[in-house]
C-alpha atoms as an extended CHARMM CRD file, in Angstrom:
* protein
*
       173  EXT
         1         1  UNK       CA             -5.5440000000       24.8660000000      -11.1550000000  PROA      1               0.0000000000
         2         2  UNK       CA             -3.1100000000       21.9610000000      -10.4260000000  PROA      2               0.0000000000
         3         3  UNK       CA             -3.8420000000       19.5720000000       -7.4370000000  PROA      3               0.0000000000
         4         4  UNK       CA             -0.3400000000       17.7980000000       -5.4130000000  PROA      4               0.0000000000
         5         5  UNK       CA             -1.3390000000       15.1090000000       -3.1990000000  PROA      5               0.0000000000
         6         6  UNK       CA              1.3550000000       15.2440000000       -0.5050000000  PROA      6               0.0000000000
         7         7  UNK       CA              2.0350000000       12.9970000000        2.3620000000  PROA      7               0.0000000000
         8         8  UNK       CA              1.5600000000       14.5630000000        6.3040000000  PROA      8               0.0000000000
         9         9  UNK       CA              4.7500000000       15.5900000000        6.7960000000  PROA      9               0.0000000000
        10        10  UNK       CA              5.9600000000       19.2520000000        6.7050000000  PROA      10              0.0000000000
        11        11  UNK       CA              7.0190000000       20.4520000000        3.3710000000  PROA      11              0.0000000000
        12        12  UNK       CA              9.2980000000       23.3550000000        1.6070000000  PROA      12              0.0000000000
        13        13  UNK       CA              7.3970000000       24.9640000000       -1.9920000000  PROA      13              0.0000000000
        14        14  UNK       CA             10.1060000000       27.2750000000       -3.9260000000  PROA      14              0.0000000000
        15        15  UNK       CA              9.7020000000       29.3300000000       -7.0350000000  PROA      15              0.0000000000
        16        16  UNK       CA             12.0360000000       30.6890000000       -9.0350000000  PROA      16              0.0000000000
        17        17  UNK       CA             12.2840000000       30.9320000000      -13.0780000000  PROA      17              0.0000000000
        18        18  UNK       CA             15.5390000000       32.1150000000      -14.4260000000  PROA      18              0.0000000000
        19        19  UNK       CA             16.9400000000       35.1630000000      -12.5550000000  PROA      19              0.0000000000
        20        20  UNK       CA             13.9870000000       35.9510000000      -10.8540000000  PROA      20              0.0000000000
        21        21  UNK       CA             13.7110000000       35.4950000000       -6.9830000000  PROA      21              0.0000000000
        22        22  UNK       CA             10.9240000000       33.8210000000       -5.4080000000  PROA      22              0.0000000000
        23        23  UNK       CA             10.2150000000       33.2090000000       -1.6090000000  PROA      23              0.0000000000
        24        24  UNK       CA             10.0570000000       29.7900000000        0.2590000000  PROA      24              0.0000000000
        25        25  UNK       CA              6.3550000000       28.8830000000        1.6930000000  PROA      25              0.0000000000
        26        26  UNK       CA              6.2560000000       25.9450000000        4.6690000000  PROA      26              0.0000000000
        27        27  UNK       CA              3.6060000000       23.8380000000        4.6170000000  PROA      27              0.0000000000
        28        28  UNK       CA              3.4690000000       22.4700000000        8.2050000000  PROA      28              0.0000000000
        29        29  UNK       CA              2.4490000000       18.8320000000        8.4680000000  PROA      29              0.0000000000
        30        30  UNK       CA             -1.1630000000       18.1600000000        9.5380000000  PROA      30              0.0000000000
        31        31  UNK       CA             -2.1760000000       20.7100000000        7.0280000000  PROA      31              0.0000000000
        32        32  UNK       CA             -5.2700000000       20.1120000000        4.8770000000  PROA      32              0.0000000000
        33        33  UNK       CA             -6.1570000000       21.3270000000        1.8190000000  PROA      33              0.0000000000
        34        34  UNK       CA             -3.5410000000       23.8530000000        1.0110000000  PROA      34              0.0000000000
        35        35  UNK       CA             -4.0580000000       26.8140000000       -1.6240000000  PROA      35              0.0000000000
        36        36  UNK       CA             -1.2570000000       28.7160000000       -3.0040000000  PROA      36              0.0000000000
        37        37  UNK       CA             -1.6180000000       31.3720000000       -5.1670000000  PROA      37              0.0000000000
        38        38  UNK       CA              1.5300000000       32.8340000000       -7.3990000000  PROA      38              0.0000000000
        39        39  UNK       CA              1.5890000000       36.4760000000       -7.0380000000  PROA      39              0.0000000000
        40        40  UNK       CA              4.3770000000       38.0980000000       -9.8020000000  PROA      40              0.0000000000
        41        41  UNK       CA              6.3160000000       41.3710000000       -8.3880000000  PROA      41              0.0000000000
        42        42  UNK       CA              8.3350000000       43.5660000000      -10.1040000000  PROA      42              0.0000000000
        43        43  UNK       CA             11.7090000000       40.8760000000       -9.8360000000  PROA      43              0.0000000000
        44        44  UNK       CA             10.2260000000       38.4700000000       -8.2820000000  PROA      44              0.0000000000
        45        45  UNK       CA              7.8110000000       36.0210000000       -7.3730000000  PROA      45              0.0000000000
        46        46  UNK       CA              5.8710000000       35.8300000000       -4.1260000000  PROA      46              0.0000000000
        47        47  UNK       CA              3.9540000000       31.6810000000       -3.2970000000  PROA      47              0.0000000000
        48        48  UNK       CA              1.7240000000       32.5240000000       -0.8080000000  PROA      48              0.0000000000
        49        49  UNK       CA             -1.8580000000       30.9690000000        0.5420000000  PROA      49              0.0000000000
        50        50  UNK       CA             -3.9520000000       34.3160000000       -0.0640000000  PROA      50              0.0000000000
        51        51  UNK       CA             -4.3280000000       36.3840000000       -3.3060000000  PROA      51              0.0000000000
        52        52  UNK       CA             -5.2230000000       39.9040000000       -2.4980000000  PROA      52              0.0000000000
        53        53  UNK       CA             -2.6870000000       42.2420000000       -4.1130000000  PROA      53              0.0000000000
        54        54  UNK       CA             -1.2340000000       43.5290000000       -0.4510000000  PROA      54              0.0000000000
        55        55  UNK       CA              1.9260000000       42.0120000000       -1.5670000000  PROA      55              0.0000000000
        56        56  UNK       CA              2.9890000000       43.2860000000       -4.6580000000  PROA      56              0.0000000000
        57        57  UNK       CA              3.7980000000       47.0430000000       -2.8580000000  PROA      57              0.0000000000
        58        58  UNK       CA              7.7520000000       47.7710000000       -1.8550000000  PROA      58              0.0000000000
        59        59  UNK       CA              6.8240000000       47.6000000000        1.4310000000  PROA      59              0.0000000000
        60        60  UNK       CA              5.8490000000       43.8480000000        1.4490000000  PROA      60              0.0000000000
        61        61  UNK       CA              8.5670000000       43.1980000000       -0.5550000000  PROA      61              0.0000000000
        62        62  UNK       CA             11.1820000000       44.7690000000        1.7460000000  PROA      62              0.0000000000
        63        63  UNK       CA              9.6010000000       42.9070000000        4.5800000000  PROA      63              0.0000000000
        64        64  UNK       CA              9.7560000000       39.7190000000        3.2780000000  PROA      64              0.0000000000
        65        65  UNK       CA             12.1010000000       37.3540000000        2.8700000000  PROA      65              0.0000000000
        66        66  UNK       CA             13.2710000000       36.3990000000       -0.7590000000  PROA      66              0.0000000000
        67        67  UNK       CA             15.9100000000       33.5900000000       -1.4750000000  PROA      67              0.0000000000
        68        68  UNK       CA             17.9710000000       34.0210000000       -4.8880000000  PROA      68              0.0000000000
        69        69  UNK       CA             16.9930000000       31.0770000000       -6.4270000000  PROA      69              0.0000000000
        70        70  UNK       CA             18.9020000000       30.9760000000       -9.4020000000  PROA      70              0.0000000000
        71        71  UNK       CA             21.0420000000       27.0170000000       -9.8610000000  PROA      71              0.0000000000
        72        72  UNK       CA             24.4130000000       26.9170000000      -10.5360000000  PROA      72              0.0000000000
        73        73  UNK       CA             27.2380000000       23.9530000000      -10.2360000000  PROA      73              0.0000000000
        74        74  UNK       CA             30.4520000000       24.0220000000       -8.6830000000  PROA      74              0.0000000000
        75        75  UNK       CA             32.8840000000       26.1400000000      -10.9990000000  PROA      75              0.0000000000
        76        76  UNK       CA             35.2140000000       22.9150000000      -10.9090000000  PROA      76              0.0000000000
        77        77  UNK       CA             34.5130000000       21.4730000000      -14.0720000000  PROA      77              0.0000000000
        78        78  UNK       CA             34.8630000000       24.6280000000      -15.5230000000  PROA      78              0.0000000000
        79        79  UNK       CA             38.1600000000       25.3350000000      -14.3600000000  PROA      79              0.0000000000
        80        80  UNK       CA             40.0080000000       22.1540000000      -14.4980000000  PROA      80              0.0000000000
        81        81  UNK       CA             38.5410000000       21.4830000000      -18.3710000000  PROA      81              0.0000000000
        82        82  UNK       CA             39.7740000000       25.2980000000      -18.8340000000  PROA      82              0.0000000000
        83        83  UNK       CA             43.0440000000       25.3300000000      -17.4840000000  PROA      83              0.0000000000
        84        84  UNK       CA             43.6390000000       21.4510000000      -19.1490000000  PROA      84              0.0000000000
        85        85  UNK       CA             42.7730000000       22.5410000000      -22.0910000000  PROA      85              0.0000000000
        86        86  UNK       CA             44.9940000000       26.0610000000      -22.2260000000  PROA      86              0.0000000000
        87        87  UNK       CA             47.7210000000       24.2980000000      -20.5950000000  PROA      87              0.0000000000
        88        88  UNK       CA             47.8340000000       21.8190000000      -23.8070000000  PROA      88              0.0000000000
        89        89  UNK       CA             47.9220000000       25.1280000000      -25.9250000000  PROA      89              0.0000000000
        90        90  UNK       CA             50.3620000000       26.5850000000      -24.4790000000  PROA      90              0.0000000000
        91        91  UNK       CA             52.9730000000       23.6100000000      -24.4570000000  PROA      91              0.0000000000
        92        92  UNK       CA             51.8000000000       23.2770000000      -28.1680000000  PROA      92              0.0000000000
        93        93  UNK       CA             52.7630000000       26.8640000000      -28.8280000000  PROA      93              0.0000000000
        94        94  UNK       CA             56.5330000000       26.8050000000      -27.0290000000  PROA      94              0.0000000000
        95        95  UNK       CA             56.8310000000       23.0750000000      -29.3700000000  PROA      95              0.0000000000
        96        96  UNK       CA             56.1750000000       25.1860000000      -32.1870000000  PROA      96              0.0000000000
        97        97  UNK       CA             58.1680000000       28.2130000000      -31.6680000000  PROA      97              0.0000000000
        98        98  UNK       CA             60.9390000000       26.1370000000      -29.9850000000  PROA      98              0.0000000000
        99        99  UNK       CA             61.1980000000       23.6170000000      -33.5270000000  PROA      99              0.0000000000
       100       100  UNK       CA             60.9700000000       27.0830000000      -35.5930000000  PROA      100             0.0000000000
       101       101  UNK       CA             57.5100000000       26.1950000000      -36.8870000000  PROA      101             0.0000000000
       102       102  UNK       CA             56.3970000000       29.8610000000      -36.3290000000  PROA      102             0.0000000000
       103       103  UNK       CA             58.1670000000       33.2670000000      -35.3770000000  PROA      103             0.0000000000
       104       104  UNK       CA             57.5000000000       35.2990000000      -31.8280000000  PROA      104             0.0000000000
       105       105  UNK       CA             54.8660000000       36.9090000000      -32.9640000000  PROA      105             0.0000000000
       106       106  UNK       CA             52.9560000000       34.1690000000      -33.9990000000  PROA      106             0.0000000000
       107       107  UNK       CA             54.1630000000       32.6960000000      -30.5940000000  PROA      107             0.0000000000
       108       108  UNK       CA             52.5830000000       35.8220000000      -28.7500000000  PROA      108             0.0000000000
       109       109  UNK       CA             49.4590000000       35.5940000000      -30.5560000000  PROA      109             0.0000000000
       110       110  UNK       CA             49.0180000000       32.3170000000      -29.7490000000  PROA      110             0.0000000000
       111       111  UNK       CA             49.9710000000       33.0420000000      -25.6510000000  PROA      111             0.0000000000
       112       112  UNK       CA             46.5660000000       35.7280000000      -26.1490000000  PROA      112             0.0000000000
       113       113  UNK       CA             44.5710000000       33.4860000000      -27.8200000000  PROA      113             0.0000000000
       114       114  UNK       CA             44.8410000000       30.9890000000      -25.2290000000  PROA      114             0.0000000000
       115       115  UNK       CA             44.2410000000       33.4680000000      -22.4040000000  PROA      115             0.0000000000
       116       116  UNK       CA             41.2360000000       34.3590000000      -24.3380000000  PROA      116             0.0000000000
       117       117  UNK       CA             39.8680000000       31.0120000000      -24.3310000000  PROA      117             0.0000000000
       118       118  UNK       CA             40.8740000000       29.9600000000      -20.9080000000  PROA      118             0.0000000000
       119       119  UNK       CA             39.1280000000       33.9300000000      -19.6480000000  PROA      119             0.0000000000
       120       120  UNK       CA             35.9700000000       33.0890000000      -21.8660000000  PROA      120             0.0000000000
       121       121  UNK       CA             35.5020000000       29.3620000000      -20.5490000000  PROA      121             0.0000000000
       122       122  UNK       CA             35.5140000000       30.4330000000      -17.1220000000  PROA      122             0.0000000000
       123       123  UNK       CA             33.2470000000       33.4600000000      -17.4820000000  PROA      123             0.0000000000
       124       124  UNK       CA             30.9380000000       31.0220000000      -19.3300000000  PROA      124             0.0000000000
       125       125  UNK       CA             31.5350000000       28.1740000000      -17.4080000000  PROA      125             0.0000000000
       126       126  UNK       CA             31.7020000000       25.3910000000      -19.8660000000  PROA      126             0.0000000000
       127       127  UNK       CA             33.1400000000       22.2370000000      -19.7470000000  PROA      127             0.0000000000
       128       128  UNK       CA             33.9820000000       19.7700000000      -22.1090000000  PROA      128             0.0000000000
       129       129  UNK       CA             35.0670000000       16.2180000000      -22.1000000000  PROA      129             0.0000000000
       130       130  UNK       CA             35.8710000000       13.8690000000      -24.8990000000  PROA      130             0.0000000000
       131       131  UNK       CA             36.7250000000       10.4340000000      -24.8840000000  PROA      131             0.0000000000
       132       132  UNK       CA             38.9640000000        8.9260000000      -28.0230000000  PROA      132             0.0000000000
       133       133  UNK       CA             37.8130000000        5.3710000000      -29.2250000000  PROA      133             0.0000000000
       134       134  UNK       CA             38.8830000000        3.3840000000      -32.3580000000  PROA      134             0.0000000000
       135       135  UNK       CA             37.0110000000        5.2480000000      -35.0380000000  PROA      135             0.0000000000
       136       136  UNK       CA             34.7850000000        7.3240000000      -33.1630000000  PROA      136             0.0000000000
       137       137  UNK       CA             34.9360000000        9.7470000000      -29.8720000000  PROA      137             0.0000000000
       138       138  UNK       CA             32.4170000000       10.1530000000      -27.3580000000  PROA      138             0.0000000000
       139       139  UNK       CA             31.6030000000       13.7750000000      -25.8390000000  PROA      139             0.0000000000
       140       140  UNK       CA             29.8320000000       15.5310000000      -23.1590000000  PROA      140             0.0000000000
       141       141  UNK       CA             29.7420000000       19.1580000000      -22.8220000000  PROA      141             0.0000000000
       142       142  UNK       CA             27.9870000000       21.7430000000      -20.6450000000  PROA      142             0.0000000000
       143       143  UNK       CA             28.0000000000       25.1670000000      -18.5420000000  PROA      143             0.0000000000
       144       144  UNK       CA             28.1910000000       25.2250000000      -15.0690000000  PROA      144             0.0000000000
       145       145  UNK       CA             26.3630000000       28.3450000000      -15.1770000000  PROA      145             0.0000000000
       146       146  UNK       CA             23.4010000000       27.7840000000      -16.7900000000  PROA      146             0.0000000000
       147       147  UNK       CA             21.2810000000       30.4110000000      -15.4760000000  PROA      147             0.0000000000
       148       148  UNK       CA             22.7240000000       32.8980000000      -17.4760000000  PROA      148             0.0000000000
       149       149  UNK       CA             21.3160000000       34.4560000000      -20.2200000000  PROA      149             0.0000000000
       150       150  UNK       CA             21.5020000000       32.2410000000      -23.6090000000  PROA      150             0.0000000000
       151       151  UNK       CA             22.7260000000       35.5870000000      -25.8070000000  PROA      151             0.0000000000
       152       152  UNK       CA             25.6170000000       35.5800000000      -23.2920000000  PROA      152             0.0000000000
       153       153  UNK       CA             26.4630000000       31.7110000000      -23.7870000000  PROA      153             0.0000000000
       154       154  UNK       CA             26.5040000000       31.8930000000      -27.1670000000  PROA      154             0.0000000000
       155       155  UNK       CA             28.9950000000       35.1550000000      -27.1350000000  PROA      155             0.0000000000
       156       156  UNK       CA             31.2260000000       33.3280000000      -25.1170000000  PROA      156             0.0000000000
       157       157  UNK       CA             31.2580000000       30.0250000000      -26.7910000000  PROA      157             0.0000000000
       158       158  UNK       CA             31.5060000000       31.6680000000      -30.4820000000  PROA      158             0.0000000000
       159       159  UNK       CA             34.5890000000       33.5590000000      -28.4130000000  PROA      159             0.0000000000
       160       160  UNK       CA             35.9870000000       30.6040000000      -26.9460000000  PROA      160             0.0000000000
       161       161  UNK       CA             36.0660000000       28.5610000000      -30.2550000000  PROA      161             0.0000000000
       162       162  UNK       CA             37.6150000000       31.6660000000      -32.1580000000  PROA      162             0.0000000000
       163       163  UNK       CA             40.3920000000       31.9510000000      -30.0270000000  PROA      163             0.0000000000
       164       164  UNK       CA             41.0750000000       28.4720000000      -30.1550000000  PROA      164             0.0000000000
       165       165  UNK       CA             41.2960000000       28.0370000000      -33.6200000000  PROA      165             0.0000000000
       166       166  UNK       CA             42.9950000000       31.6160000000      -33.6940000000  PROA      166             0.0000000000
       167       167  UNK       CA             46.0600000000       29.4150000000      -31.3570000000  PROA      167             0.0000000000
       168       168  UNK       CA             46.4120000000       27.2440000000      -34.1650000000  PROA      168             0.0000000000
       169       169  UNK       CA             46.0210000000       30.0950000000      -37.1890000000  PROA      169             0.0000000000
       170       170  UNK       CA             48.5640000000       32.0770000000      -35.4300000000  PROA      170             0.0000000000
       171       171  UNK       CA             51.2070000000       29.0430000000      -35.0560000000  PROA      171             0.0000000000
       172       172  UNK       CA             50.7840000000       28.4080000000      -38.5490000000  PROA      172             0.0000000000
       173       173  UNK       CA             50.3580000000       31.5620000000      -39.9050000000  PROA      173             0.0000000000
C-alpha cells in the first residue's frame, strides 16, 4: 500500500500501462483519506475507491467510461527527419546515375530502397538528428511512437537501416 499526500484541491488519477486502457477517477477537493483500489479487466484497467469484483463483468465495462491512454508525440519529427533524409538519397541517386557511376537498374533499386526507408521511418516513427563537429558528431534519436510494441521497433529499424545501406549497395553495385 502506497500513501500520496495531496493538497485540497480537486485532482485527476489515470492508469494506463502500455496498450492497455484505464479509466480516469476525480478526486474532488475537500476529500479525506482517499482509497483506490486497481481492479485489472480483461484490456483494461479500472482505479476505483471500492474493491468488490462488480466491475470486472462486460456489463460494467460497457457502462463505463475508458480513455485510451496510450502516449504518443506529434508525427512531425518523424516526417520531416524521414522525408530529409530520403530526399538526400534520392538527389544522391540521380548524381550517381546522371555522372554514370551506376546503370538504371541500380538507379531503380536505389528509388525502392529509399521508399522503403522513408515507408519504414514513418510507420515506426523515428527520428534522428546528428550534429557534425570537428572530430566528433553529436546525436539524438527516438520514436515518436513509443507505445508500440518493441518486436515491432526493432523490425522496422533493422528495415530502415537495410534499405539505407541497400541505396548505397545498389549505386555502387
Amino acid at each position: 500500500m502506497r500513501e500520496v499526500e495531496i493538497d485540497e484541491e480537486k485532482h485527476e488519477v489515470v492508469v494506463f500501462n502500455n496498450d492497455l486502457k484505464g479509466n480516469k477517477f476525480i478526486i474532488s477537493s475537500g476529500s479525506d483519506d482517499v482509497v483506490l483500489y486497481l481492479n485489472y479487466l480483461l484490456e483494461s484497467f479500472r482505479l476505483s475507491n471500492e474493491s468488490d469484483e462488480e466491475y470486472a463483468t462486460d456489463e460494467a465495462l460497457d457502462e463505463k467510461n475508458f480513455y485510451d491512454n496510450s502516449y504518443t508525440e506529434s508525427p512531425t519529427k518523424s516526417v520531416l527527419c524521414a522525408s530529409i533524409i530520403a530526399a538526400a538519397l534520392i538527389i544522391f541517386s540521380i548524381i550517381m546515375y546522371t555522372n554514370q557511376t551506376t546503370n538504371i537498374i541500380g538507379f531503380l533499386l536505389a528509388l525502392v530502397c529509399t521508399t522503403v526507408f522513408f515507408l519504414s521511418m514513418i510507420i515506426g516513427g523515428f527520428w534522428i538528428i546528428v550534429i557534425p563537429l570537428p572530430f566528433i558528431s553529436i546525436w539524438k534519436a527516438g520514436s515518436v511512437k513509443s507505445m508500440q510494441s518493441m518486436i515491432r521497433m526493432i523490425g522496422l529499424a533493422v528495415l530502415a537501416m537495410i534499405s539505407f545501406l541497400g541505396v548505397f549497395f545498389s549505386i555502387f553495385m
